[in-house]
PDB file of N, CA, C and O in Angstrom:
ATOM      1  N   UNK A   1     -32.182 -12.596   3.407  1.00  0.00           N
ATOM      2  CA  UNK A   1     -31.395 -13.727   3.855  1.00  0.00           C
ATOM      3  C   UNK A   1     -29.927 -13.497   3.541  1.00  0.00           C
ATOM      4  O   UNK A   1     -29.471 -12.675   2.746  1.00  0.00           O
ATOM      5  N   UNK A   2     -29.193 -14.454   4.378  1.00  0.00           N
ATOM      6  CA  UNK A   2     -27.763 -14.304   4.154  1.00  0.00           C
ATOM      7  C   UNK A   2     -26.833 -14.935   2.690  1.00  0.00           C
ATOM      8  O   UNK A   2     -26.988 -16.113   2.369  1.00  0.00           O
ATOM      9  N   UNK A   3     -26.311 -14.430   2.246  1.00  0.00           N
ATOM     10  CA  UNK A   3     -25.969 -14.947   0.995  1.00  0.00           C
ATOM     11  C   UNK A   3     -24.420 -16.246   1.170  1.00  0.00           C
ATOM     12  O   UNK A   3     -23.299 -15.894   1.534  1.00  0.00           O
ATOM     13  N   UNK A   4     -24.742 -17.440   0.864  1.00  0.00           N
ATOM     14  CA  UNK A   4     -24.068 -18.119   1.367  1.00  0.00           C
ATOM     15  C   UNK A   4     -23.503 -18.518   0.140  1.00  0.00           C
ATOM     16  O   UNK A   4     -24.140 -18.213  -0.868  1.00  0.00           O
ATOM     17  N   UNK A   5     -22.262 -19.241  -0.016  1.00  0.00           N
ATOM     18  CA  UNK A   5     -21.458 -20.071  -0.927  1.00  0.00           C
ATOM     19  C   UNK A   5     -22.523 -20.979  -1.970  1.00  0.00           C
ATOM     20  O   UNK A   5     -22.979 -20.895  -3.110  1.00  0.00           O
ATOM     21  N   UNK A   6     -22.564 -21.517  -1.271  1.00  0.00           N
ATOM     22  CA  UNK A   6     -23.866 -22.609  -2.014  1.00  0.00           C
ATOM     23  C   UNK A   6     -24.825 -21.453  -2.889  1.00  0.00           C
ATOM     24  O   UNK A   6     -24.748 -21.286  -4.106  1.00  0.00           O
ATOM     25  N   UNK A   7     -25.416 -20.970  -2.286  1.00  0.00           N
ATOM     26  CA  UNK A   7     -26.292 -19.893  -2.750  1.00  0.00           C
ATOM     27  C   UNK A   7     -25.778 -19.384  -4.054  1.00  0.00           C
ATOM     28  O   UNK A   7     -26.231 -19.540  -5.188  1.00  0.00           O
ATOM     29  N   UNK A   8     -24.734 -18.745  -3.636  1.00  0.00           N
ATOM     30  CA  UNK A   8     -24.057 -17.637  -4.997  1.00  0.00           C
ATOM     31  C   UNK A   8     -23.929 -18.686  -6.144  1.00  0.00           C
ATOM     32  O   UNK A   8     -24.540 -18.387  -7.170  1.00  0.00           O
ATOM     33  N   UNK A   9     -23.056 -20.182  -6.153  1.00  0.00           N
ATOM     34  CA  UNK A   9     -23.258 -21.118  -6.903  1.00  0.00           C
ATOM     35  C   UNK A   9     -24.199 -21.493  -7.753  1.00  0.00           C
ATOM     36  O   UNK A   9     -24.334 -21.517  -8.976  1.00  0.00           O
ATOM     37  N   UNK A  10     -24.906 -21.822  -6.690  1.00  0.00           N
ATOM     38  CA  UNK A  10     -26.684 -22.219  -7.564  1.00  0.00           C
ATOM     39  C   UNK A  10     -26.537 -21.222  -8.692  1.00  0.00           C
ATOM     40  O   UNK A  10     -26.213 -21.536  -9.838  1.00  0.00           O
ATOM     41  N   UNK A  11     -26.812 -19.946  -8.258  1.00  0.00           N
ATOM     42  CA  UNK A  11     -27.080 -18.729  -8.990  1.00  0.00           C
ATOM     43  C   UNK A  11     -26.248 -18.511 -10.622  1.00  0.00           C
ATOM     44  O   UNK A  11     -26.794 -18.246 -11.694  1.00  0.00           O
ATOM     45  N   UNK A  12     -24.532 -18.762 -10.298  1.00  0.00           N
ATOM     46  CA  UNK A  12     -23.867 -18.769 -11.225  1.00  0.00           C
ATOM     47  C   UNK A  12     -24.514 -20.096 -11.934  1.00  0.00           C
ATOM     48  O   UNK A  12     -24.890 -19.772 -13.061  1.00  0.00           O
ATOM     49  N   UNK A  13     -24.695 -21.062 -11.747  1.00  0.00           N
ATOM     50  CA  UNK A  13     -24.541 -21.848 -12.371  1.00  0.00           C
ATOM     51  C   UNK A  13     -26.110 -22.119 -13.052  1.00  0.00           C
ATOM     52  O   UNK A  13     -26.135 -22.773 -14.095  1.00  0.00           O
ATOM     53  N   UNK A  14     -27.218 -21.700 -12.563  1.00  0.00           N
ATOM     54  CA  UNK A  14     -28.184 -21.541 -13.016  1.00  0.00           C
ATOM     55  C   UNK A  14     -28.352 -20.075 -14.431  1.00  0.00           C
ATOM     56  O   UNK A  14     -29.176 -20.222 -15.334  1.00  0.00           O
ATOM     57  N   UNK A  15     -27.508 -18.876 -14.365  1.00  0.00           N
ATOM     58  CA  UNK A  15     -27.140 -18.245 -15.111  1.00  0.00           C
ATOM     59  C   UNK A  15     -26.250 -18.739 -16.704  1.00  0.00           C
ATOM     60  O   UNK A  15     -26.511 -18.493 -17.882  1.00  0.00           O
ATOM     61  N   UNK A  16     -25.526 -19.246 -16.277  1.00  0.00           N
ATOM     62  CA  UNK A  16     -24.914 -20.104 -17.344  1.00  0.00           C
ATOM     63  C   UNK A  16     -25.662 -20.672 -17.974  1.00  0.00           C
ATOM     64  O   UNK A  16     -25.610 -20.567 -19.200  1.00  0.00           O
ATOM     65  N   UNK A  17     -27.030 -21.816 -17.086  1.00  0.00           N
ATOM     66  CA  UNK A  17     -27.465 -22.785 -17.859  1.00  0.00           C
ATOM     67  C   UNK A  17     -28.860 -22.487 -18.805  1.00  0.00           C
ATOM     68  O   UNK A  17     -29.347 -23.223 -19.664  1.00  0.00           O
ATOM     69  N   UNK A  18     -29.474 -20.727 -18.196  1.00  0.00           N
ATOM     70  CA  UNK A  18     -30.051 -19.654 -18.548  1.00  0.00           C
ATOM     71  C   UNK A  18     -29.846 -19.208 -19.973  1.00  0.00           C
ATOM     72  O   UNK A  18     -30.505 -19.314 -21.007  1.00  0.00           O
ATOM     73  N   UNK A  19     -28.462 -18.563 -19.581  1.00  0.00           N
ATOM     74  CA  UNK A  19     -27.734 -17.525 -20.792  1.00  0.00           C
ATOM     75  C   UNK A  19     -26.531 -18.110 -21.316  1.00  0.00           C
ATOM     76  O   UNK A  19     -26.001 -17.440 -22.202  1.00  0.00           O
ATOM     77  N   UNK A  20     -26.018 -19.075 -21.035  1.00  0.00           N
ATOM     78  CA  UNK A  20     -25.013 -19.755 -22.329  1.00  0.00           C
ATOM     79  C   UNK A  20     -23.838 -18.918 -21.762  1.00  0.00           C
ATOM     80  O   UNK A  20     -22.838 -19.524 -22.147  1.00  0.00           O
ATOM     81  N   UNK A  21     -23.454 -17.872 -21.071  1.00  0.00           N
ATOM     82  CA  UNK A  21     -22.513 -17.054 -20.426  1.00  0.00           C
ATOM     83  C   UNK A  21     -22.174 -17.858 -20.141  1.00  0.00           C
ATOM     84  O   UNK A  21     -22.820 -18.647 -19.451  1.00  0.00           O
ATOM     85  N   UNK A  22     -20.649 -18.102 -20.650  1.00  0.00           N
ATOM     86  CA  UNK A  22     -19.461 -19.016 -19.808  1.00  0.00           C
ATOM     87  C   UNK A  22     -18.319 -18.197 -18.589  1.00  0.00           C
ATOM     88  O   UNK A  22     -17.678 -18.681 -17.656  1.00  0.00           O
ATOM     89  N   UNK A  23     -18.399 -17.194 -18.953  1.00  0.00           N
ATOM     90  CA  UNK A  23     -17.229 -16.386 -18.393  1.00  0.00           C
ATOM     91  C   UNK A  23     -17.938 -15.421 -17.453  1.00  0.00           C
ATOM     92  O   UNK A  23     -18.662 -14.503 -17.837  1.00  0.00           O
ATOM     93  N   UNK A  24     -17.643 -15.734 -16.105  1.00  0.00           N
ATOM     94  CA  UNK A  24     -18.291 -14.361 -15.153  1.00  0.00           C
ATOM     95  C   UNK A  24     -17.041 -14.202 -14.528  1.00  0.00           C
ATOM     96  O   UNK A  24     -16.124 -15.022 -14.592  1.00  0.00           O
ATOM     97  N   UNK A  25     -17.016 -12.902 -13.792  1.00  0.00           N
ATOM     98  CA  UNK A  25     -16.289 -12.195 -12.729  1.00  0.00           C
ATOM     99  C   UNK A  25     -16.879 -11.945 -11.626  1.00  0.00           C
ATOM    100  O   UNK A  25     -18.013 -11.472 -11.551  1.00  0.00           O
ATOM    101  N   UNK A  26     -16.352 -12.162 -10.931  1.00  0.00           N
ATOM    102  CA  UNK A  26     -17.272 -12.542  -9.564  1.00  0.00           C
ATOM    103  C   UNK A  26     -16.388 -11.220  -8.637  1.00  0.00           C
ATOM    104  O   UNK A  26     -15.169 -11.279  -8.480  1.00  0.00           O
ATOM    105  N   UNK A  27     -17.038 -10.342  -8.216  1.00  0.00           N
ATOM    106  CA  UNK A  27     -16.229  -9.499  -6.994  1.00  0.00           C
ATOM    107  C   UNK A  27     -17.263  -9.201  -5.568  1.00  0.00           C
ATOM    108  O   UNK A  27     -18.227  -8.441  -5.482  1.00  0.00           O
ATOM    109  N   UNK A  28     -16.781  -9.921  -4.737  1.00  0.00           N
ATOM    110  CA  UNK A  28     -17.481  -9.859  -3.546  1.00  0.00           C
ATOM    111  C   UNK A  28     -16.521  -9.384  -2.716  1.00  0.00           C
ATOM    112  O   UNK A  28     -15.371  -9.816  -2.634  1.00  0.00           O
ATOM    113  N   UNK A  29     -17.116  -8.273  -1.950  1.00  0.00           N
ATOM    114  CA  UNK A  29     -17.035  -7.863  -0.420  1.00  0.00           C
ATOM    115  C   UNK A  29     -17.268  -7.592   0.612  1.00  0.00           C
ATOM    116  O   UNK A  29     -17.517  -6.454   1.008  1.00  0.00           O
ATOM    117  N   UNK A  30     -17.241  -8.429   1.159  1.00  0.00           N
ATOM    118  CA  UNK A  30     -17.664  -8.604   2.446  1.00  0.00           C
ATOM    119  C   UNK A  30     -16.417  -8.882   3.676  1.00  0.00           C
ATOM    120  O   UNK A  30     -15.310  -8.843   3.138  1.00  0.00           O
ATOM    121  N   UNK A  31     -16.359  -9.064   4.705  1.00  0.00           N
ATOM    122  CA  UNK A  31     -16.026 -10.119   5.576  1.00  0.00           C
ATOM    123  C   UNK A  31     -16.141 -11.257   5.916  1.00  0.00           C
ATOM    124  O   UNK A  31     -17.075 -11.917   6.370  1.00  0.00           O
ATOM    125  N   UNK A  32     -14.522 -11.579   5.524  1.00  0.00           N
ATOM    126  CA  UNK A  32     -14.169 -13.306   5.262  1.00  0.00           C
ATOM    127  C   UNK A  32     -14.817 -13.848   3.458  1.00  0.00           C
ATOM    128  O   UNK A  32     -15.245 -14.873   2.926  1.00  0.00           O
ATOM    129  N   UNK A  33     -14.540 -12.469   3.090  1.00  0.00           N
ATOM    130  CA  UNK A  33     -14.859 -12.884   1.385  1.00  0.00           C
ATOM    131  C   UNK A  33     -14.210 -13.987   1.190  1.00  0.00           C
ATOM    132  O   UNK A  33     -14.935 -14.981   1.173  1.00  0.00           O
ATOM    133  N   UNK A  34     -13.107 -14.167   1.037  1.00  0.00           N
ATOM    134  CA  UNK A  34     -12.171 -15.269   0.586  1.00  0.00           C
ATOM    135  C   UNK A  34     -12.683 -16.751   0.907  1.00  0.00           C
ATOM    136  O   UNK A  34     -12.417 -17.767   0.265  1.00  0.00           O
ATOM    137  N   UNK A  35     -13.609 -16.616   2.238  1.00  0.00           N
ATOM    138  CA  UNK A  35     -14.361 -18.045   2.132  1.00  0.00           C
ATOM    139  C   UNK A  35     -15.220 -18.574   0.768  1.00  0.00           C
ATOM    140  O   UNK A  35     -15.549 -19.747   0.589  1.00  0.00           O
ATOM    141  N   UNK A  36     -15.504 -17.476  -0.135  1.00  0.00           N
ATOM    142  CA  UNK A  36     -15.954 -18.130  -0.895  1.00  0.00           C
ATOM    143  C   UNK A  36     -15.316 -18.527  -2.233  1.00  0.00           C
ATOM    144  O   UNK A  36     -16.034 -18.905  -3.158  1.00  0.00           O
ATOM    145  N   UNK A  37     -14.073 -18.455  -2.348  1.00  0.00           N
ATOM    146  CA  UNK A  37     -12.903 -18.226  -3.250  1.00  0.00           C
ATOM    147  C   UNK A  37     -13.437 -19.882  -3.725  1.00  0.00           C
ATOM    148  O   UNK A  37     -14.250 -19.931  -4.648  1.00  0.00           O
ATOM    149  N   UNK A  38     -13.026 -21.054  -3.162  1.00  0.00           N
ATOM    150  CA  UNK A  38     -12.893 -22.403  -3.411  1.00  0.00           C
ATOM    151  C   UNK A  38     -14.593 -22.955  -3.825  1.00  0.00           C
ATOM    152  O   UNK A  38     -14.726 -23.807  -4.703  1.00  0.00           O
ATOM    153  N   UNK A  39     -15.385 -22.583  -3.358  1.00  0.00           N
ATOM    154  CA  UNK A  39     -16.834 -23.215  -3.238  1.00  0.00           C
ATOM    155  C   UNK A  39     -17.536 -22.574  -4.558  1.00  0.00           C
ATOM    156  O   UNK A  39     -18.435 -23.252  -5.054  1.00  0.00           O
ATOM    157  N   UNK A  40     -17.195 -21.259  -5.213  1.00  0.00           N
ATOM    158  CA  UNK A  40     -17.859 -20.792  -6.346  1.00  0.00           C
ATOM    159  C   UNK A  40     -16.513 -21.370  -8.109  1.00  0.00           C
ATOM    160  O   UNK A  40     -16.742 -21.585  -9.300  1.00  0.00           O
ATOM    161  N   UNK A  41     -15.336 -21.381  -7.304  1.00  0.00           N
ATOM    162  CA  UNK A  41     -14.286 -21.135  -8.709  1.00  0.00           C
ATOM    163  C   UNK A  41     -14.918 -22.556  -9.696  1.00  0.00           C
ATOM    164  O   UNK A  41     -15.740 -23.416  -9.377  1.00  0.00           O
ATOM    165  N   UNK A  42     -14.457 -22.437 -10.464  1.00  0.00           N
ATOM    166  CA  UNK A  42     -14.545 -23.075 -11.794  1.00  0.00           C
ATOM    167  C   UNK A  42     -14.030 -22.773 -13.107  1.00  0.00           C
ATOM    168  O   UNK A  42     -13.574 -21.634 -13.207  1.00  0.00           O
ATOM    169  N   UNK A  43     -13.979 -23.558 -14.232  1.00  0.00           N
ATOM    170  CA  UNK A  43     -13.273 -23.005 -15.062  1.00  0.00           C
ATOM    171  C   UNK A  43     -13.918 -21.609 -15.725  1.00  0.00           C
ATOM    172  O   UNK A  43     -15.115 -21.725 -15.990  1.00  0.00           O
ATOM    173  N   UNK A  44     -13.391 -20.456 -16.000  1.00  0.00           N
ATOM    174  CA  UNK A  44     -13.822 -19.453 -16.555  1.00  0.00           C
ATOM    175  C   UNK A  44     -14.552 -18.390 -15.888  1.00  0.00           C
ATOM    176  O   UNK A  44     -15.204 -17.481 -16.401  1.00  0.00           O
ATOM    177  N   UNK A  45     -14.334 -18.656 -14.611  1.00  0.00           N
ATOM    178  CA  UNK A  45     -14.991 -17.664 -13.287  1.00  0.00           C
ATOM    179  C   UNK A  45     -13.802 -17.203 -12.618  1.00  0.00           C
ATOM    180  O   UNK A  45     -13.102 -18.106 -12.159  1.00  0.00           O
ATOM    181  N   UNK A  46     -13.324 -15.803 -12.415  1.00  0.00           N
ATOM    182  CA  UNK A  46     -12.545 -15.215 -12.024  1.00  0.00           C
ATOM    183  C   UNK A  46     -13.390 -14.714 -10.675  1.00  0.00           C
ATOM    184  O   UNK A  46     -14.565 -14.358 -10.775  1.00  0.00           O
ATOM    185  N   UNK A  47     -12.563 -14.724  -9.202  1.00  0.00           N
ATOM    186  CA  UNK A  47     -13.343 -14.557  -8.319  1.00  0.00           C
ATOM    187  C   UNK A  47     -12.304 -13.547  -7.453  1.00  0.00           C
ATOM    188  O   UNK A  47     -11.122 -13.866  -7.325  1.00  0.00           O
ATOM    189  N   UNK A  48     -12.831 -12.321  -6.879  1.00  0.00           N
ATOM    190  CA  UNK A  48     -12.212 -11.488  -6.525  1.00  0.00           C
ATOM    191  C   UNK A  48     -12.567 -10.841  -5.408  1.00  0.00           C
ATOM    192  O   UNK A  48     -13.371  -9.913  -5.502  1.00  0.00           O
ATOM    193  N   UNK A  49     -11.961 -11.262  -3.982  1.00  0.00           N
ATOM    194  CA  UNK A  49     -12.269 -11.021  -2.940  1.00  0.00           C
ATOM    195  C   UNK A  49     -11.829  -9.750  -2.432  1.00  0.00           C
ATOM    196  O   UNK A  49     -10.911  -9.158  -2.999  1.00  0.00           O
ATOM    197  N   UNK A  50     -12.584  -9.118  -1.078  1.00  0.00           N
ATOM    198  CA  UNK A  50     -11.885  -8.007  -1.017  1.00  0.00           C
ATOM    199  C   UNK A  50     -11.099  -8.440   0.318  1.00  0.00           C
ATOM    200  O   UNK A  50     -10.375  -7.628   0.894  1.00  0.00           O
ATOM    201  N   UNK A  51     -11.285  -9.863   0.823  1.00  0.00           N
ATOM    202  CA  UNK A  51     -10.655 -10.147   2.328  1.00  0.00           C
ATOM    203  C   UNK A  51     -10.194 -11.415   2.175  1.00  0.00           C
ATOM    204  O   UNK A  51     -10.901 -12.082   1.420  1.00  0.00           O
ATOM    205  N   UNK A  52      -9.119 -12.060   2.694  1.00  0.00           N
ATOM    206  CA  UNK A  52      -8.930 -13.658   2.686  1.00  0.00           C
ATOM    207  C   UNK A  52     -10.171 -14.164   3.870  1.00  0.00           C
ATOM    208  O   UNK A  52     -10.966 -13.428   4.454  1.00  0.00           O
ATOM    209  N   UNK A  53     -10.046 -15.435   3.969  1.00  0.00           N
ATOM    210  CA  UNK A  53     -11.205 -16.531   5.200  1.00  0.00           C
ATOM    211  C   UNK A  53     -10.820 -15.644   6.257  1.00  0.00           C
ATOM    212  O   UNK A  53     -11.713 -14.962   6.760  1.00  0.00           O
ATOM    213  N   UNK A  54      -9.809 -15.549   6.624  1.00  0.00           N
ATOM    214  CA  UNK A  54      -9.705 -14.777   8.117  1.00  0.00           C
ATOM    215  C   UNK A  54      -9.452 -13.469   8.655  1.00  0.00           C
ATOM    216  O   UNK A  54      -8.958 -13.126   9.728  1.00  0.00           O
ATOM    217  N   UNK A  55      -9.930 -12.763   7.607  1.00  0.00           N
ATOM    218  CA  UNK A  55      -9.613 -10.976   7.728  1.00  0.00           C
ATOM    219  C   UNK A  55     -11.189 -10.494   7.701  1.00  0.00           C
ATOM    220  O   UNK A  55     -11.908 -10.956   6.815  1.00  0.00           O
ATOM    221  N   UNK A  56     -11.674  -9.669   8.558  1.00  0.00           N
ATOM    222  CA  UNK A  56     -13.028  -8.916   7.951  1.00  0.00           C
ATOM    223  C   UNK A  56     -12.581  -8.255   7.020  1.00  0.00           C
ATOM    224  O   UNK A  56     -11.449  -8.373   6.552  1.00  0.00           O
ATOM    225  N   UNK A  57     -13.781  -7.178   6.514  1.00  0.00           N
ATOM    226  CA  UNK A  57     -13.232  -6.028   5.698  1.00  0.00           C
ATOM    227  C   UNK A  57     -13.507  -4.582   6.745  1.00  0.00           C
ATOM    228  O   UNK A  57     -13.841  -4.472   7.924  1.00  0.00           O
ATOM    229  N   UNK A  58     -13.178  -3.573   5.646  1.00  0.00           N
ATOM    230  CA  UNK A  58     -13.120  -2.217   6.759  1.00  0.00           C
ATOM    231  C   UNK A  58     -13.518  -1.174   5.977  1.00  0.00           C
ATOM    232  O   UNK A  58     -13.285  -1.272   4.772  1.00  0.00           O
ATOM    233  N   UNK A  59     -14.077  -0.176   6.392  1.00  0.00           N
ATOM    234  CA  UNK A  59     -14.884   1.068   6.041  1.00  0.00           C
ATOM    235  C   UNK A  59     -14.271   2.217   6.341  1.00  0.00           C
ATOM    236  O   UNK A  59     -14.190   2.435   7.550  1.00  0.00           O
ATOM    237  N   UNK A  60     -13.787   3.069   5.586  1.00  0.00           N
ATOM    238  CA  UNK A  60     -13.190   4.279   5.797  1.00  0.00           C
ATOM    239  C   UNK A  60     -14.366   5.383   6.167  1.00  0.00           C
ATOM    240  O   UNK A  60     -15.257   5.348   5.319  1.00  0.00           O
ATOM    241  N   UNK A  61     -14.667   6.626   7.506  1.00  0.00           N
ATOM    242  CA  UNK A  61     -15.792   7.349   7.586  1.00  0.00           C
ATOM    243  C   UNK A  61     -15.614   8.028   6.551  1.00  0.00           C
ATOM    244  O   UNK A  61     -16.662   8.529   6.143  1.00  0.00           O
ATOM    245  N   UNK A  62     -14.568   8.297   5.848  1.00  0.00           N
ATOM    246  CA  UNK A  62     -14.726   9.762   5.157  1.00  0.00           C
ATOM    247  C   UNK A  62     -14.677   9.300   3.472  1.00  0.00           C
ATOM    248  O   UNK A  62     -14.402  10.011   2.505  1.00  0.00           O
ATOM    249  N   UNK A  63     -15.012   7.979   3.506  1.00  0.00           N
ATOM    250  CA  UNK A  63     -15.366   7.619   2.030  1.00  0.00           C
ATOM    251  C   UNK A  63     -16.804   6.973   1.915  1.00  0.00           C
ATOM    252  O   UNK A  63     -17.529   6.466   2.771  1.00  0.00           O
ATOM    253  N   UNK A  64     -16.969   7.176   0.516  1.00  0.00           N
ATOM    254  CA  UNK A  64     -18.746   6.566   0.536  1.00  0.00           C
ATOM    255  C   UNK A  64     -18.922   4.747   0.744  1.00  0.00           C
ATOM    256  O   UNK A  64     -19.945   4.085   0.915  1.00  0.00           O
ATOM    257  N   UNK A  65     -17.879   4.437   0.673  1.00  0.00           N
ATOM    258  CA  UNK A  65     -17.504   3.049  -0.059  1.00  0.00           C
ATOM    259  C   UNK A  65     -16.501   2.688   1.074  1.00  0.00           C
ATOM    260  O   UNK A  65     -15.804   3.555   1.601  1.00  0.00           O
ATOM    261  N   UNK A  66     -16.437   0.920   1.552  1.00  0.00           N
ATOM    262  CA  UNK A  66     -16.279   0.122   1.564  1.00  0.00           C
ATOM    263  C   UNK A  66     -14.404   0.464   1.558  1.00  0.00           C
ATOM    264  O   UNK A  66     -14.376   1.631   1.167  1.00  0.00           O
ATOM    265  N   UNK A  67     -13.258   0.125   1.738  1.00  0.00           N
ATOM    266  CA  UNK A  67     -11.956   0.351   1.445  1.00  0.00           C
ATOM    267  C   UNK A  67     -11.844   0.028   0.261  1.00  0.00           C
ATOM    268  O   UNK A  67     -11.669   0.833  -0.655  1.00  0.00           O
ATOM    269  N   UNK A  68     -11.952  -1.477   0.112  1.00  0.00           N
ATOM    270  CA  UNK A  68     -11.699  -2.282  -1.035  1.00  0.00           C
ATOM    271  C   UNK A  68     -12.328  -1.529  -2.493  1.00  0.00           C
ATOM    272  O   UNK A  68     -11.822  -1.524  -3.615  1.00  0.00           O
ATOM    273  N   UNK A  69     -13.448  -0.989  -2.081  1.00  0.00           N
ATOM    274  CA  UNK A  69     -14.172  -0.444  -3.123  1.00  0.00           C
ATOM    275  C   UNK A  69     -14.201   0.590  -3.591  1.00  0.00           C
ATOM    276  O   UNK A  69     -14.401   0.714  -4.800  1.00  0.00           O
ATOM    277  N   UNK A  70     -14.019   1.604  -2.812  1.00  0.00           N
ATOM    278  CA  UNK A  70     -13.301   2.718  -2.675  1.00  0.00           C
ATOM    279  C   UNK A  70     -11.580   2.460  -3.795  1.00  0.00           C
ATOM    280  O   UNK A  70     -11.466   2.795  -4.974  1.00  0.00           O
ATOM    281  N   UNK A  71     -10.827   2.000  -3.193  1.00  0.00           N
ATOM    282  CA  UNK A  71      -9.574   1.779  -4.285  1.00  0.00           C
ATOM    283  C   UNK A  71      -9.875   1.190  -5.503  1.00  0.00           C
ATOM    284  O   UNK A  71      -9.497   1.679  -6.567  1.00  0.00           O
ATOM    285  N   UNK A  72     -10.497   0.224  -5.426  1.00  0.00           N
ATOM    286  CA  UNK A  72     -10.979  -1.257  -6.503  1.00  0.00           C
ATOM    287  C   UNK A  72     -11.412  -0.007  -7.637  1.00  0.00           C
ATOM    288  O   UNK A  72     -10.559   0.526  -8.346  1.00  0.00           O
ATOM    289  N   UNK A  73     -12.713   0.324  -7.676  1.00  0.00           N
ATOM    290  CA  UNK A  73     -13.408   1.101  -8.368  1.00  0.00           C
ATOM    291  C   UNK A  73     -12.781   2.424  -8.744  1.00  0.00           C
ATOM    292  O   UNK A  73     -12.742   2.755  -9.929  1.00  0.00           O
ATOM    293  N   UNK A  74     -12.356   3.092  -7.920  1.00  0.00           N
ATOM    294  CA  UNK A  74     -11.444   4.237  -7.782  1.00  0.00           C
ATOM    295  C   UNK A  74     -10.146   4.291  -9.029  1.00  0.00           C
ATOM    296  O   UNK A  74      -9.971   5.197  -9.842  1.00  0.00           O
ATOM    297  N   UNK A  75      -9.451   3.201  -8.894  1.00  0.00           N
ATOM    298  CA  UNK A  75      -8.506   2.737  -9.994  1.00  0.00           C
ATOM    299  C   UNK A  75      -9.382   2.325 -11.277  1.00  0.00           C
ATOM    300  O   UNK A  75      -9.247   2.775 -12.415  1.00  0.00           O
ATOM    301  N   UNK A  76     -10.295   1.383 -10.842  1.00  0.00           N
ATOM    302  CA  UNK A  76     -11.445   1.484 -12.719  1.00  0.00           C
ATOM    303  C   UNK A  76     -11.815   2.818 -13.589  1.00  0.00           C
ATOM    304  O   UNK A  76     -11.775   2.970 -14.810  1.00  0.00           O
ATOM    305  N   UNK A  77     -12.160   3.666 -12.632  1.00  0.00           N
ATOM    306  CA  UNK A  77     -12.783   4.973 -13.162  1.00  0.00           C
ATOM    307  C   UNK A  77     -11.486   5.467 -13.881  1.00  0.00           C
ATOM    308  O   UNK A  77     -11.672   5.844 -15.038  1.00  0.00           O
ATOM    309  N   UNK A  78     -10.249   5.533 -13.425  1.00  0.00           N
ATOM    310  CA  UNK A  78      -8.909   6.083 -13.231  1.00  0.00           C
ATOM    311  C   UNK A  78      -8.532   5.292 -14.337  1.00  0.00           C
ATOM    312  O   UNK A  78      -7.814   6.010 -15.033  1.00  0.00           O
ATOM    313  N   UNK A  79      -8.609   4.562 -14.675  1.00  0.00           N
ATOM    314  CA  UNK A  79      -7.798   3.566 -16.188  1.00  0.00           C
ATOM    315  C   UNK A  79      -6.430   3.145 -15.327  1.00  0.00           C
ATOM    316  O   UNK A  79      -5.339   3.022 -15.883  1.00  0.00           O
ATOM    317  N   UNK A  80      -6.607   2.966 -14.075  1.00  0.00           N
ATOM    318  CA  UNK A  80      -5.084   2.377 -13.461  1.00  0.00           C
ATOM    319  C   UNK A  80      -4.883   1.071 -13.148  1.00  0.00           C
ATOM    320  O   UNK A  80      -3.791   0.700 -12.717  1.00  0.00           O
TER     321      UNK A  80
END
């Protein structure tokens, strides 16, 4: 199934009420990530899109990964 706003919510918030975890980081990418920017935030949830509501995302052929993910991760490994 498709993973919707509501959905991811439930989830965080059923996690919290699980594991006492107050603090998540949320990094989703997809197309039109940024729709879910407003419907998941809360206090102590950092949410990190790889697209605003009205941009898809995009796939480079000659990388394994995603653009966003490809750089995103790319710079983690890198300490940049």
């Amino acid at each position: 199934t498709d993973l919707t706003d509501s959905n991811l919510n439930t989830y965080l918030n059923n996690l919290k009420t699980s594991t006492g975890c107050d603090r998540v980081v949320i990094i989703y990418e997809a197309c039109h990530a940024g729709s879910f920017i407003n419907p998941v935030s809360k206090d102590n949830r950092i949410v990190l899109t790889a697209t605003d509501i009205a941009h898809g995302s995009s796939v480079n052929p000659s990388w394994d990964w995603a653009t966003f993910s490809e750089g995103f991760w790319g710079s983690i490994v890198q300490c940049r």
